[in-house]
C-alpha positions, 0 to 999 in steps of 0.5 A, a space after each residue: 850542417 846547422 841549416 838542416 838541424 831540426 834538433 829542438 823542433 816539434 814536428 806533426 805529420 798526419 798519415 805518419 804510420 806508413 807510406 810516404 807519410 812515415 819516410 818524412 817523419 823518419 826524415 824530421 825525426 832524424 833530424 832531431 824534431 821531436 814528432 807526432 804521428 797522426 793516424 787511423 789505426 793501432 799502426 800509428 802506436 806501432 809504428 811511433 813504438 818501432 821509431 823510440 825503440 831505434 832512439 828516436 823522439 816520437 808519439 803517436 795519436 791515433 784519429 781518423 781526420 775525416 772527421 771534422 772532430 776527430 781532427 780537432 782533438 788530435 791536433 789538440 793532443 798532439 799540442 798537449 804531447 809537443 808543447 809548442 808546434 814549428 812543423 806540421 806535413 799533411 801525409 794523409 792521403 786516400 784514393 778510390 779508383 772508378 770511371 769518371 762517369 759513375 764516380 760515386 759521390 760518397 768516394 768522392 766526398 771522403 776523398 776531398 775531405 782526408 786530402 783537401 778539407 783536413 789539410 786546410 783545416 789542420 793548417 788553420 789550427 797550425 796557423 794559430 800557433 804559428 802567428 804567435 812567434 811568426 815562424 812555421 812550416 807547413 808541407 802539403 803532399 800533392 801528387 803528379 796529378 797535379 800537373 796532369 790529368 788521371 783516369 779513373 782517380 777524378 777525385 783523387 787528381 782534384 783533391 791534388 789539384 786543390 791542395 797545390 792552389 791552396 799551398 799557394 794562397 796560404 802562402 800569399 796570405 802568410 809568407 808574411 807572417 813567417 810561415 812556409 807553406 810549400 808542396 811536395 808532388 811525388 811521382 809514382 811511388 812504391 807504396 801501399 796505395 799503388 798496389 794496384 800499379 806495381 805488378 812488373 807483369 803488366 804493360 801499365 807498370 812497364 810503360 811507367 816505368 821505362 818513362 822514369 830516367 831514374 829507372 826505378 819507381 820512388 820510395 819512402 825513403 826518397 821522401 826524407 831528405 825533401 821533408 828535412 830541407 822544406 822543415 829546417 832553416 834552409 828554406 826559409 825564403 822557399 814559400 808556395 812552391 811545388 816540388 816535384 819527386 819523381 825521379 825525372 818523369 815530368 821532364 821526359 
């Protein structure tokens, strides 16, 4: 279906490497947008490398976006490598888990920066592009803790919080200018950075888990077909929205 087609498309996803971050850009790439991948370590050259070899349109920039400058070059580069921009998924996403009452300052100062100032100002820069031709796609990665509080993960929760009124405003501001600008909110996800939760052993993972009427914990993959619909033609009147993917928990 011409709705969801994404061929011709140039696409930027930061956190692009691995994780959730790398089931949307699988999914943008899939659908044929050509894609640059932003991220902190080799894994990003590796992973745009493993995505040509399987015939896909892919690039890689390797920054560390908690740097205001480091940011702004790979948004440039990226530029340089597309062209032109009609995509960009803000990924990236850190936690450090401590007890609210000794949270350290440093873990949440680099938390709000990589989840909250990067997205703000990568879609500042995105904007620009943006405004040119009045059309634009941005997707922001919220969380369930959005909707509801965390223990110990105080940053990380207002870091999402954050992130889903920002989509909002920018939608406010936007929407009229051509640009979407929506969230997805993934539920509890099998990834990396919950490796601290997915041990089936513990009653913290059972409890979890008999809560999803899906009965499984997310993955990667259920991030591709969210990532393709709020990139292509088909969302086109969807703006500062907040979709939740979590198989069902928010309803149980």
């Amino acid at each position: 279906m011409k709705l969801f087609d994404l061929t011709g498309k140039k696409a930027i996803v930061t956190g692009g490497s691995r994780g959730l971050g790398m089931g949307m850009a699988e999914g943008l790439l899939e659908a044929g947008a050509h894609t640059v991948i932003i991220g902190k370590s080799e894994r990003a050259a590796q992973t745009a490398e493993q995505f040509r070899n399987a015939g896909l349109s892919c690039d890689a920039v390797q920054a560390d976006i908690q740097n205001p400058s480091a940011r702004k070059r790979a948004f440039s580069r990226s530029m340089e490598i597309l062209g032109d921009l009609d995509i960009l998924v803000n990924a990236a996403g850190i936690t450090f888990r401590h007890p609210s009452a000794g949270y350290p300052r440093e873990s949440w100062e680099e938390i709000l920066e990589v989840n909250l100032t990067a997205p703000f100002e990568l879609s500042q820069m995105a904007a620009e592009v943006f405004f040119q031709k009045n059309y634009g796609k941005i997707i922001n990665v919220s969380s369930m803790l959005a909707f509801f509080g965390a223990t110990v993960a105080p940053a990380y929760a207002a870091s999402k919080g954050g992130i889903t009124q920002m989509s909002k405003s920018l939608c406010n501001e936007w929407a009229s200018r051509g640009i979407n600008v929506n969230c997805v909110a993934p539920g509890f996800m099998d990834t990396d950075m919950n490796d601290a939760l997915t041990d089936p052993s513990t009653p913290r993972y059972k409890e979890i888990s008999g809560r999803i009427p899906a009965g499984r914990w997310g993955t990667p993959e259920d991030m591709k077909g969210i990532a393709v619909f709020l990139a292509s033609p088909a969302s086109d009147y969807l703006n500062g929205t907040v979709i939740p993917i979590d198989g069902g928990y928010l309803v149980r």
